[in-house]
N, C-alpha and C positions, 0 to 999 in steps of 0.2 A: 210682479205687478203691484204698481202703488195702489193705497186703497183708501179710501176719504171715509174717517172713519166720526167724526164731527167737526162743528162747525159754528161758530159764534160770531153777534156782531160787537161790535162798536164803534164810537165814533168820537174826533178830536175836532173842533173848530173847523175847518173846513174841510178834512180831511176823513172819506170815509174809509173803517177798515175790517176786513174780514178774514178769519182765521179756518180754514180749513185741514183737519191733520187728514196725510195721506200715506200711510205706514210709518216708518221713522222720519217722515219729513211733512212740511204743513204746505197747505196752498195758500197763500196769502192774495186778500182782495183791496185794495181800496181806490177812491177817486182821489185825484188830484183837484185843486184849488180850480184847475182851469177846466175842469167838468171831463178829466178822461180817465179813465176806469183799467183800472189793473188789475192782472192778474197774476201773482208769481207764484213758482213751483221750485224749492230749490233742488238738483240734481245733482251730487257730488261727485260721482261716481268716476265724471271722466273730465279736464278741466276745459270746457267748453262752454259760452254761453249761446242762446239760440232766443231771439226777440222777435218776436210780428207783432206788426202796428196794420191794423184792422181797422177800416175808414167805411166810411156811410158814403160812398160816393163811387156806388158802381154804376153801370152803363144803364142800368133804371130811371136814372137822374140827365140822362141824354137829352138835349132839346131836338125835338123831333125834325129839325130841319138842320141838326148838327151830330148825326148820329157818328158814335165813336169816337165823342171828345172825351168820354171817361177814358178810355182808352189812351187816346193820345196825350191828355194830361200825364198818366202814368207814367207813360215809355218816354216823354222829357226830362222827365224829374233830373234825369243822371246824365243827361247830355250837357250843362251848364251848369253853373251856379253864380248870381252875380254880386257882384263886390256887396260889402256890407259893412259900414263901418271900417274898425282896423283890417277885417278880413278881406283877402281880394276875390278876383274874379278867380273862376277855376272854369277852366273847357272837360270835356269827355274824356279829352287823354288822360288828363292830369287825373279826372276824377279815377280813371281805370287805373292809374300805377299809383293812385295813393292806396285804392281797395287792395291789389296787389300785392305791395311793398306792406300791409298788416296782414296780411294772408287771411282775410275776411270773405266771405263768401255773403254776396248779397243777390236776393230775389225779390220779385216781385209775380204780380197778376192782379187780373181786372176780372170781376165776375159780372152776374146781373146785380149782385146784394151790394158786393162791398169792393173797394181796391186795396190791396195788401203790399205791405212791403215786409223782409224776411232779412234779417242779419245772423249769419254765426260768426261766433268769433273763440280763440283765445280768452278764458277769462283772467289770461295775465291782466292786472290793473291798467299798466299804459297802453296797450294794445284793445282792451274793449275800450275804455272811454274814449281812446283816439277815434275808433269805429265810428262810437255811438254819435260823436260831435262831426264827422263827417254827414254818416244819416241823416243828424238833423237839418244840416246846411240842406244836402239833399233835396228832403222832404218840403222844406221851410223857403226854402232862397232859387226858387230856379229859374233859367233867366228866361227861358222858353225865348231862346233865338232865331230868327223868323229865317236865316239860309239853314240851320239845321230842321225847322221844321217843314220847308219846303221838301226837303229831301228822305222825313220818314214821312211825311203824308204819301208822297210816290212809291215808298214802300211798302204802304198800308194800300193803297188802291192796286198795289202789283198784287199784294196778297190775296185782295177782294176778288178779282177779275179771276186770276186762277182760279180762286174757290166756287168761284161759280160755275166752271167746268166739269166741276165734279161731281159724281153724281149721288154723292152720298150726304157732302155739305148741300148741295142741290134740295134733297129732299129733310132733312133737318131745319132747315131758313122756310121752306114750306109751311112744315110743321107747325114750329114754330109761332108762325104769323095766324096759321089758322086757330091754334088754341086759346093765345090772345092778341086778338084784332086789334083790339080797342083799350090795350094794356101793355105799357112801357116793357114787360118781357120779351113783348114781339117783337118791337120795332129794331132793327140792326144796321149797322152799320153797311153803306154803301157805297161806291165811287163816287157820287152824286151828293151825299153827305159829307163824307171826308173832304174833298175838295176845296169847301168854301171855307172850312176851320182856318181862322185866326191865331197868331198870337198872343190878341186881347182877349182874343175867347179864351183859348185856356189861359189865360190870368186871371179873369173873371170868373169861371169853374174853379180853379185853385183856389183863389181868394174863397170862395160860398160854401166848398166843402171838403179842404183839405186845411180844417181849424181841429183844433185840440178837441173841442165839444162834441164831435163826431168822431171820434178815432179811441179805438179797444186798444190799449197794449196788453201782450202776452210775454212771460221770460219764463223758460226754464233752463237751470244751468246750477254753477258751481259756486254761489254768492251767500252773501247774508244779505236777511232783508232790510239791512240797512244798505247796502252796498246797492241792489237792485234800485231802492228808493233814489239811494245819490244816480244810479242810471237812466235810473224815467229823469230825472230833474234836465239832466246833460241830453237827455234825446230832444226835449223841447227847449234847450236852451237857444234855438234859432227862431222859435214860434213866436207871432204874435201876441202883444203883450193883450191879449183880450180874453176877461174871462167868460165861461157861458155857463149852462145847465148842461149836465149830461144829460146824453139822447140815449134813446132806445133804441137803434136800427130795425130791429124785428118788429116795433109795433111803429116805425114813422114809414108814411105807403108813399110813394104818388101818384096811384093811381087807385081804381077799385075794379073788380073780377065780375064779370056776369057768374050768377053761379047756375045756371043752366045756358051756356053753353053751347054755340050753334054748331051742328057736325058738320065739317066739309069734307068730301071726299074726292081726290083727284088721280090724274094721271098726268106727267110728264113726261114727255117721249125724249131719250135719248140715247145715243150708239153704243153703251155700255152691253154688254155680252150677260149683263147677272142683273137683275130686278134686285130696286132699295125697296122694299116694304116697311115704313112706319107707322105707327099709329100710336095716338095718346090724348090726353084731353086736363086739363088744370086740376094736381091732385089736391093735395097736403103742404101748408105752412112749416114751420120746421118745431112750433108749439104745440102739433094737433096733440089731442089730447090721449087717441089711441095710435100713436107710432111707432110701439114694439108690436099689435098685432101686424098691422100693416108691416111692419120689415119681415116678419117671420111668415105672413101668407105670403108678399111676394118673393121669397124666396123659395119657398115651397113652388108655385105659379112659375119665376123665373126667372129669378135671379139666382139661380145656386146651382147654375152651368148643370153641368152633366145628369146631375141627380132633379132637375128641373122638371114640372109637367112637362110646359111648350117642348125642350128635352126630348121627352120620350116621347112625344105625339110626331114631332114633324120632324127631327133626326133620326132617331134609333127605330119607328114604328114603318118613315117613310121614306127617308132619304131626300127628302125637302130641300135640306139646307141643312152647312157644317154646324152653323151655332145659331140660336134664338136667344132673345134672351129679354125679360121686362124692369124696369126700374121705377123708384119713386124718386123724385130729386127734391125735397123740398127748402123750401125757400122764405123770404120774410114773407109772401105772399104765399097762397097754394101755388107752387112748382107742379112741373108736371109728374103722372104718371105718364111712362110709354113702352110700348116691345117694338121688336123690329128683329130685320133679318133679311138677308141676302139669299135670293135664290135661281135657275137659271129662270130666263125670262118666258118660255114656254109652260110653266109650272108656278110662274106668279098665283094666276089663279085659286089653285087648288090649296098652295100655302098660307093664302089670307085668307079661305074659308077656317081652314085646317086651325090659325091660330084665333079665330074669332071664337069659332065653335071651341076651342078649347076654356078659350075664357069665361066664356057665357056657362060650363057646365061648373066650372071651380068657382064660378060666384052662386052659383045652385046648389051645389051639393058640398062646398067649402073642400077644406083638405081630409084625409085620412089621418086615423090616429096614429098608424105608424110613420106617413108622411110626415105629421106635426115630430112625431118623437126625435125622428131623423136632420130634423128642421134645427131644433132646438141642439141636437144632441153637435152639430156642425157648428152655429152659431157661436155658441157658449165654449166650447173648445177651440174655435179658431180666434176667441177676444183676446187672448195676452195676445198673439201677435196686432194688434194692432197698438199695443205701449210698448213694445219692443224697445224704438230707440225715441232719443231726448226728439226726434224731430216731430216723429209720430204724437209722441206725449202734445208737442207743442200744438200742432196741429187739431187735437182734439182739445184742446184748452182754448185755442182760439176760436175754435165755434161756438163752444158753450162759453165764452168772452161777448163774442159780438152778438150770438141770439139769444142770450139773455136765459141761459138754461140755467138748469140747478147747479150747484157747486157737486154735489153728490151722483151726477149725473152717470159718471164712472165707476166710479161703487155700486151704484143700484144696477146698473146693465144688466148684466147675467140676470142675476133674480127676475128683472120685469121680464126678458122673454122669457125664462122658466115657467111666468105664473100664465101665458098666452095660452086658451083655452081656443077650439078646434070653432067653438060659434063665436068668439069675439073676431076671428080672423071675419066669420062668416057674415058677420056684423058689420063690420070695419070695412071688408072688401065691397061690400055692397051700398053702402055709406057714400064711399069714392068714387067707386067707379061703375057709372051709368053706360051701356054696353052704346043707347041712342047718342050721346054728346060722343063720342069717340070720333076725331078729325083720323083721315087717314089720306097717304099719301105714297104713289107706288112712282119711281122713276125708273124707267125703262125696263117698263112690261109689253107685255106682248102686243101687236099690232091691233090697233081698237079696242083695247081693252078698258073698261073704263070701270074702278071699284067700285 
């Protein structure tokens, strides 16, 4: 496990930089000219490089009568590219057997915060830079072709339509909307949204925020930092010649959070054989100031499967339901807390008393010492696997990339759950999570049942 053992600034003319050592190797930080923010990690170990470009432009930034153009911005990127200069046009094929033919693996996803794109490569020299200057065309030049986007919109509203059948996305989009109404979280993409998406629309979304000034890069791999440096240069060598200020993702909003909260509770009747039980309500930012108690109580509460309260209350005590289980998801904004759980639908009932009343006692009387011990003692021992491999590494470098955490934020881990005492959880948990603001939402439970 690398370890970040310090960390210094400086800075050249427009270029800022920062050095963080992490066992024999350093994480290096700085901005580029054109306001975007790196982060590299050198990896020698195996010769692979592995890049995310981390964008300010998730489905938060939706126009509400265009829901799911972040989305559909994304998934064009790679279906064209159009001429440029000496460069020519490229269609989908071409772009899949040029990825192919450098045996590059390229990813992507759309969240609510951000849009990501993911390249691994060979850190053979002509083999990444080939990569990376594809990437850029990519990311930079796409042509957003109106018969190919005819044709994933109809894939995107085949996807919709089914998901509304189901009665577990059913009751998540409920959720959802109930916790924030009146905040871009909520709102989601529809058949009725999608549909009317343009062209120009996503050209206009591309052009606003899929600029340099809004996008995190992350690299961990088998480089020198000069070599990385010549990499970011060649990733944006398709970009817009325009420079700007770096942004902040985690402190730029657009919208703002009621922080009390209206509870709504429903039912939805549908033919499914097992009751969806959700419930949750807007927790924690991803800066809150106490979010190792909050990860170590709800784990304790119920996140930490088997060994769980909800666990032994409404599996092992009652036979409720196979799994329960609660989460914190946070976000540039408070994200939500939620639990949930699948149960048969004659025994809805008893199961959302069963997990309500479990929560209302563990925000009363907090955890046990030995549960905290057990907490901690799981946590802390299960953290190397989570830097196992280069991707993992990357993956946790581009968070604390685009939310704007501490460089050291790896290194200090273990110790800050270590020092989580039994009342800060009790503090913490109680802080959050107000038992009245809890939206909840049951789809197909029992006959007139109403939570």
């Amino acid at each position: 496990m690398r370890r970040i053992l310090v960390f210094f600034m400086c800075a050249v003319g427009l270029i800022q930089s920062t050095t963080a050592q992490t066992g024999g190797a350093d994480i290096r930080q700085w901005t580029t000219a054109m306001g975007t923010r790196v982060l590299f990690l050198a990896a020698n170990e195996i010769p692979m490089v592995d890049l995310s470009v981390d964008i300010d432009a998730g489905s938060r930034w939706d126009p509400r009568d265009r829901s799911g153009i972040a989305s559909m911005t994304a998934a064009m990127l790679s279906k064209g590219i159009r001429a440029s200069g000496a460069m020519p046009a490229m269609g989908e094929t071409q772009i899949s057997e040029a990825l192919a033919e450098l045996a590059v693996q390229r990813g992507g996803a759309v969240t609510l915060d951000r849009a990501s794109i993911t390249l691994r490569s060979l850190s053979d020299q002509d083999v990444r830079e080939r990569a990376v200057r594809l990437l850029s065309r990519i990311m930079f030049e796409p042509a957003f072709d109106r018969e190919i986007l005819q044709r994933e919109k109809q894939r995107m509203v085949a996807g919709l339509r089914e998901s509304m059948t189901q009665p577990q996305s059913i009751a998540t989009k409920a959720l959802w909307r109930a916790m924030y109404a009146a905040h871009p979280y909520g709102q989601q993409a529809t058949p009725e949204s999608v549909d009317p998406i343009t062209a120009d629309d996503l050209s206009q979304f591309h052009q606003r925020y899929w600029v340099p000034s809004r996008m995190r890069v992350t690299i961990v791999g088998a480089l020198t930092e000069a070599q990385a440096r010549a990499l970011v240069d060649q990733l944006f060598a398709a970009a817009p010649a325009v420079n700007g200020p770096s942004l902040s993702p985690a402190r730029v909003h657009p919208g703002s959070l009621e922080t009390s909260p209206k509870a709504m509770r429903q039912a939805i009747a549908h033919p499914a054989s097992q009751s969806h039980i959700w419930m949750g309500l807007p927790g924690i930012a991803r800066d809150d100031p106490e979010f190792f108690a909050l990860t170590v109580g709800n784990y304790i509460l119920g996140g930490g499967g088997f060994v769980s309260r909800l666990t032994e209350e409404i599996r092992e005590k009652r036979g409720l339901s196979y799994s329960v289980f609660s989460a914190f998801q946070p976000l540039a904004q408070p994200g939500p807390f939620m639990m949930s759980l699948q149960t048969q639908r004659a025994k809805a009932p008893e199961a959302l008393e069963v997990m309500e009343q479990t929560l209302r006692k563990f925000l009363q009387d907090g955890p046990t010492e030995k549960e905290l011990r057990a907490a901690k003692q799981n946590l802390i021992g299960g953290f190397a696997l989570r830097l196992d491999t280069n991707r993992k590494l990357l993956d946790n470098l581009a968070q604390i990339n685009f939310y704007d955490m501490p460089l050291d934020y790896l290194q200090t881990w273990t110790a800050k759950v270590d020092r989580v005492t039994t009342a800060d959880i009790r503090r913490a948990m109680n802080r959050v999570i107000k038992p009245e603001h809890l939206s909840v939402v049951v789809v197909a439970g029992p006959e007139g049942f109403q939570p």
